[in-house]
Every structure is written in C-alpha cells, then in structure tokens.
C-alpha positions as CSV (number, residue, x, y, z in Angstrom):
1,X,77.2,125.9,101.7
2,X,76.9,124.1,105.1
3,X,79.0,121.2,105.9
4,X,78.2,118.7,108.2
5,X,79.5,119.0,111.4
6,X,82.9,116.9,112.4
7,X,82.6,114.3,115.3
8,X,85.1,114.1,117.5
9,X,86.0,110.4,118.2
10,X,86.8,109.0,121.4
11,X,89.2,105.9,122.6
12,X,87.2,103.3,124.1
13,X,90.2,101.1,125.3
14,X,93.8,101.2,126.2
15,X,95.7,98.2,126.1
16,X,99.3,97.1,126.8
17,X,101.3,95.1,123.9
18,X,104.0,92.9,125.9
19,X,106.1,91.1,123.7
20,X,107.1,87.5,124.6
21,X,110.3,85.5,123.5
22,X,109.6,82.4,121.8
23,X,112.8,81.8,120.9
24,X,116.5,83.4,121.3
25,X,115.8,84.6,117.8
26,X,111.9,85.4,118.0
27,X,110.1,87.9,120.0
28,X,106.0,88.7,119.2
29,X,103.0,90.3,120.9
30,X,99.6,90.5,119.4
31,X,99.1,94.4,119.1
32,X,95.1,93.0,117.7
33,X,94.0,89.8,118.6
34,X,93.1,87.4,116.1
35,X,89.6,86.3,116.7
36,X,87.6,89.1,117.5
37,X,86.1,89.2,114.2
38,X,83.4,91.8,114.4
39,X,84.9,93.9,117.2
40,X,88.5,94.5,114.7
41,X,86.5,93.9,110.7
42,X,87.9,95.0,108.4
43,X,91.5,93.9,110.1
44,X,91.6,90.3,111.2
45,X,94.6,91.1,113.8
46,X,98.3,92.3,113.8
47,X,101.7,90.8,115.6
48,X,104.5,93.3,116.5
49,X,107.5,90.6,116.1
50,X,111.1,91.3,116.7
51,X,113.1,88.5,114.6
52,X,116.1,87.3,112.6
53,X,117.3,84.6,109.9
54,X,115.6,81.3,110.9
55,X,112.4,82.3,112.6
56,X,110.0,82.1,109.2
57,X,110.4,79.1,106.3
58,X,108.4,79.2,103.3
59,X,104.3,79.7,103.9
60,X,101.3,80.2,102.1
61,X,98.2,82.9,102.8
62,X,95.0,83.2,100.9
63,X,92.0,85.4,101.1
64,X,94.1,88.3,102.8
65,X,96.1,91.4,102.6
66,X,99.0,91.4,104.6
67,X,100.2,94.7,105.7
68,X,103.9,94.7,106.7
69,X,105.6,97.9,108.1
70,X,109.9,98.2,109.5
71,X,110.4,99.7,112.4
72,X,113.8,98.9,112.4
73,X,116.6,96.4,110.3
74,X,115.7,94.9,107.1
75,X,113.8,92.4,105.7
76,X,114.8,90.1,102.2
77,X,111.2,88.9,101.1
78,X,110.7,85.9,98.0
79,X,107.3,84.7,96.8
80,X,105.8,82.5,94.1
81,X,105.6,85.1,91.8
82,X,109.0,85.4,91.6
83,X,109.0,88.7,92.9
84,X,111.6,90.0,96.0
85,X,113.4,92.6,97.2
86,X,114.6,94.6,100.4
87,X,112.6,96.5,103.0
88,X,113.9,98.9,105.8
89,X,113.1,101.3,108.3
90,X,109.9,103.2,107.6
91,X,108.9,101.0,104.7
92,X,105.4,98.8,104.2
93,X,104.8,95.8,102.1
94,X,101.2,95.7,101.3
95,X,100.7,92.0,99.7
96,X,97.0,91.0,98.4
97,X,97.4,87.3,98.5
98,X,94.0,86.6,96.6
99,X,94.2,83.6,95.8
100,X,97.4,82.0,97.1
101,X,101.0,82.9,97.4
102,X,103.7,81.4,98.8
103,X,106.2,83.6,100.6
104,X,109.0,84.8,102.8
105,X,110.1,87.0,105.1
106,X,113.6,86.5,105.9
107,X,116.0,89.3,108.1
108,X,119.6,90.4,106.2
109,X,122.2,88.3,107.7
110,X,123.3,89.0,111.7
111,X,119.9,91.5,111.3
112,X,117.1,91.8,113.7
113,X,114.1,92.8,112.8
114,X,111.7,94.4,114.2
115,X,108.1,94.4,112.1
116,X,104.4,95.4,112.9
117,X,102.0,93.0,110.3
118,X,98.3,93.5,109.6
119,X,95.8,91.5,108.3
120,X,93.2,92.7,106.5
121,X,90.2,90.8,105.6
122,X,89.4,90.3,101.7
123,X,85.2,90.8,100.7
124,X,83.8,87.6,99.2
125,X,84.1,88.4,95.7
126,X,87.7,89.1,96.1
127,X,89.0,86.1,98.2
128,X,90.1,84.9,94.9
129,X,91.7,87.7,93.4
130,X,94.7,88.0,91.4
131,X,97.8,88.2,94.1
132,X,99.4,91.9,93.8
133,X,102.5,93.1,96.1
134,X,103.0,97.2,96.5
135,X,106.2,98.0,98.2
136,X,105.5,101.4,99.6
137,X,108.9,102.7,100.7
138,X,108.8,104.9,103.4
139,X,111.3,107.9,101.4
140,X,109.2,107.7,98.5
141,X,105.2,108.6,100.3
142,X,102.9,111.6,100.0
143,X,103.4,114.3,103.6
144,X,101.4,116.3,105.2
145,X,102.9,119.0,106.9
146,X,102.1,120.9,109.6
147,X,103.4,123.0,112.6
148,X,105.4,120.3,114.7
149,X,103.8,117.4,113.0
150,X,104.4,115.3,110.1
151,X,101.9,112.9,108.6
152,X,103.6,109.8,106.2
153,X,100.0,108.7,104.2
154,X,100.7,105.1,103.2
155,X,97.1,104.4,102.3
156,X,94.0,106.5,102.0
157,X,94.4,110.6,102.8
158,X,95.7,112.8,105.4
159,X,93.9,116.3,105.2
160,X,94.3,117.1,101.3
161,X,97.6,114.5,101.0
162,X,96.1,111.3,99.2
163,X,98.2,108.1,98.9
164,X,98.8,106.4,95.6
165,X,98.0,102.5,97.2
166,X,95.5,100.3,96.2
167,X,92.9,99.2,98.1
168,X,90.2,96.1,97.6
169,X,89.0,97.2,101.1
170,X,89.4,101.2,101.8
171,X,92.0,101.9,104.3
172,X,93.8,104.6,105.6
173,X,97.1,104.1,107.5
174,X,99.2,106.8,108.0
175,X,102.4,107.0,110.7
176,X,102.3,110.4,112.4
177,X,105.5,112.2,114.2
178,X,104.9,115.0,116.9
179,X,107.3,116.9,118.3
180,X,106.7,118.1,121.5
181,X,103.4,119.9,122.5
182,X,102.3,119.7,118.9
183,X,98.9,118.5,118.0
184,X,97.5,116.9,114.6
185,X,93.8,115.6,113.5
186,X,93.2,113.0,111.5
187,X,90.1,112.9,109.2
188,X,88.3,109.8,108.1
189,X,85.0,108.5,106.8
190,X,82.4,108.0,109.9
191,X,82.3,104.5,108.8
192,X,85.7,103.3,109.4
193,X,86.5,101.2,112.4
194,X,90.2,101.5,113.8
195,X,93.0,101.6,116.3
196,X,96.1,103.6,117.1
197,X,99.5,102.0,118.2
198,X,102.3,104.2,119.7
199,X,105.4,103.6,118.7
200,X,107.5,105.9,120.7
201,X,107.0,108.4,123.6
202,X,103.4,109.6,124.7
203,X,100.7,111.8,124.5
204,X,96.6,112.4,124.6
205,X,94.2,111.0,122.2
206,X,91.0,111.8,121.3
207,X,88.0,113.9,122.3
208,X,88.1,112.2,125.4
209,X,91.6,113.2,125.9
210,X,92.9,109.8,127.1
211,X,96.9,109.5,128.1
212,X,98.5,107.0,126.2
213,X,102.6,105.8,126.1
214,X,104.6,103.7,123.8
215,X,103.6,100.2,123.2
216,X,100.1,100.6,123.7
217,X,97.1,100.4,121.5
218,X,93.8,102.5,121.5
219,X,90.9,101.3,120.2
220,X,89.3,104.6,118.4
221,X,85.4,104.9,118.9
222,X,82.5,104.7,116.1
223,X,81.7,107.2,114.1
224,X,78.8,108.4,112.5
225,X,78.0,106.9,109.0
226,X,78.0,109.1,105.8
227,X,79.3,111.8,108.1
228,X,83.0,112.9,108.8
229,X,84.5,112.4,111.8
230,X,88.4,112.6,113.2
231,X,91.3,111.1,115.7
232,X,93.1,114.2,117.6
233,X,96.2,113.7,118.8
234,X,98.8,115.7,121.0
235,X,102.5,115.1,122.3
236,X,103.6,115.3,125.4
237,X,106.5,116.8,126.7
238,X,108.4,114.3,124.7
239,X,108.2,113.4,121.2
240,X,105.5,111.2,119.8
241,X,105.3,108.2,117.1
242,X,102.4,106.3,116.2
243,X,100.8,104.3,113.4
244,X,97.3,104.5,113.2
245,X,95.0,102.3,110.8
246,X,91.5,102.7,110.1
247,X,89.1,100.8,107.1
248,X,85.3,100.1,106.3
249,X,84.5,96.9,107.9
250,X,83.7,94.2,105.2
251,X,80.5,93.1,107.3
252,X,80.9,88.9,106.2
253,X,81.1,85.8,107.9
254,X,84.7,85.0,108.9
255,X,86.4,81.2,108.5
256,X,90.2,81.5,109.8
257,X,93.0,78.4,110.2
258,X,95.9,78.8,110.0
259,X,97.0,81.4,106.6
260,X,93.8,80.6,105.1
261,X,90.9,83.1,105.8
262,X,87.7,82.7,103.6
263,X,83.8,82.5,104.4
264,X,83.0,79.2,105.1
265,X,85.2,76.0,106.9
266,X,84.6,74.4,103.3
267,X,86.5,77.1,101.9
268,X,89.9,76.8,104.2
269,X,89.4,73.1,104.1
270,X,89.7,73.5,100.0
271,X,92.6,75.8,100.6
272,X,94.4,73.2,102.8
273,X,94.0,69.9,99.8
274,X,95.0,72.2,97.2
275,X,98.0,73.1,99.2
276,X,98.7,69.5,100.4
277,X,98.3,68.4,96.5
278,X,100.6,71.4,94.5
279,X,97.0,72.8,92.9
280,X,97.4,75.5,95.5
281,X,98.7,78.4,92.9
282,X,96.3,79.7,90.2
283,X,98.5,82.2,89.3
C-alpha cells in the first residue's frame, strides 16, 4: 500500500510573551492575541496569567470553549451548574460554555496561580449548545512514550495514544517533556492551524529548524489538506517543556465583546439583555 508522503511543517513566527502586572495580585500576557480572527481560527486567543484570591469575581461566557491548563498552584472553580472542584499542576479544564455559564476561577487561599487559558471558537450550530465541563487531570491522561520524551495527549492523538476528550471543534493539545538532546514528532491532520508555547528551557522546532526558549510562541506553518503532516521538535542541551495546540479552523464570521463570541453584533447584543435581565441561563 502507498501512503502519502508526511510534510514537514515549518514555524513562520517567533514571538516573545512578556507578562505585565496589573495589579500586586495579577500578572497576564497574551500568549495569542485576541482579534486576529482568521490568522488564530479555530482559537480566538489565550492569556498566560499569574494570580491569586481577588483578581476574578463571578462572569459569564457564551459561544466558547475555554481551555484552562496549571502550571503551577491551584485553582477552586464554581459555575451555574452547580458544579466545582480543584485543579493543580498539570491539570486542564476544558469548559464548553454553549450557551451561557456563569463561573469562577478563584486560587486556594495565600496561592498563586499560575494558568495558560484558551479560547476556542464554537461553529454556528453549536453556539447554543448545552454547557459541558471535562476536568482532564493531568495524573489521570493517555502517554506516549518514547526514548527521552514523554507526550501527555489532553485532546486528540499523539502517534497511536488517543485522548478520551470531547471535542465540538477537533483539537489536539498535547504537553510534551524532552530531556536533553531528545527529539519527538508530532502528527496532525494537514488541515489544522496551530502554535507551540514553551514552557520551560529550549530547543529547535520544525523542518526549518528554528531556535526557540521559554516563554515564546511559534506559530506552526500550513499544512497540506487531506494529507498528514507533522511538528518536530528537539531539546537542547537543557530540558524542554512545551504545550502545543492545533484544531481545524471553523471558517465563520466572528462577533467578539467582552465573554460573548457569536456570528453577528446582534447575537452578543442578545447575549448582553439576557444577561442584564436574569434570562441569560437556558440551562
């Protein structure tokens, strides 16, 4: 049998993530910047924020997926659905918000936390889903092993490691440890438009073998569509950590204020009066 042939994605861009201090209890740096709809589809943008008790009351979101993953202390999240519970180091909430939750994120006493959340855009038809929350912790998710690398699958597959998480949109984020010298690939569907962001020491990425370091992101180029295509990485001389996130672009007009992201200003604007007059909830 012949198999098509694997491209080798490049990184187009290198960027720094600096975070800036908003408060003696907040810190926050957009690791994707919100607004560059087509260039980041499916994801809308992420904030890397370092925070404690105080920084975050009580807020709403609709017609998202927020993807939040510990990098270190813990986090007590609360919603309308009268769900809750703790997350720590190494774990991800991923929260479909559909259509409409009201939440909280709120660090343990004396804590500070220090997050990376994701938003991912929701297709048309499910804007208005029913809200869901999967609390992938970190101890509990499918590895791929290989020599001097260790691949965590959150979401999507790793080589023949497959995650249990569902998806409205397809995505694949997986956190990858390399110790020194060692090298991994990471497969994905030509399709998918993604990024990398290093989370501790530094290495070379890609075909294009571009040096990157902690607290930068790399923009991974396109692939090829209905073909397969992969992300190499290697460690330096030092080990490496990074997250990388990938997912078929949802391809739809964008309308964004605020936690409200539909298709159209009348949409957000309907989000805002049912907020403002307690109709806000539907489930």
């Amino acid at each position: 049998m012949n198999h098509p042939a694997v491209i080798q994605r490049n990184i187009t861009e290198v960027r720094d993530v600096v975070l800036r201090r908003h408060s003696s209890i907040h810190a926050s740096g957009p690791v994707i910047e919100f607004g560059n709809w087509s260039k980041a589809d499916p994801f809308l943008g992420m904030m890397e924020d370092k925070f404690q008790a105080g920084s975050f009351d009580d807020h709403p979101h609709r017609g998202i997926e927020t993807v939040t993953f510990v990098i270190d202390g813990t986090v007590e999240h609360y919603d309308s659905l009268s769900k809750g519970g703790v997350l720590g180091p190494g774990d991800v909430q991923w929260m479909t918000a559909g259509s409409g939750v009201i939440h909280n994120e709120v660090p343990s006493e004396g804590v500070t936390a220090h997050v990376l959340q994701l938003w991912i855009n929701l297709p048309r038809e499910q804007k208005m889903t029913t809200p869901r929350y999967q609390n992938l912790k970190g101890a509990d998710m499918p590895i791929r092993q290989e020599d001097g690398a260790v691949v965590r699958v959150f979401s999507g597959s790793s080589g023949d490691v497959v995650s249990a998480t569902k998806n409205h949109v397809p995505v694949t984020m997986v956190e990858v440890l390399l110790e020194p010298g060692a090298s991994i690939a990471q497969d994905l569907p030509g399709s998918y438009n993604g990024f990398i962001y290093i989370l501790e020491g530094s290495g070379t990425f890609g075909g294009n073998s571009v040096n990157a370091a902690k607290s930068q992101v790399l923009w991974l180029g396109a692939g090829i569509d209905g073909e397969p295509s992969e992300i190499r990485a290697a460690a330096a001389a030092e080990p490496l950590r990074f997250v990388l996130y990938a997912g078929e672009p949802v391809r739809e007009p964008v309308a964004a204020r605020g936690p409200f992201v539909m298709n159209t200003e009348e949409e957000v604007n309907e989000a805002f009066r049912e907020y403002r007059t307690g109709t806000f909830l539907k489930s």
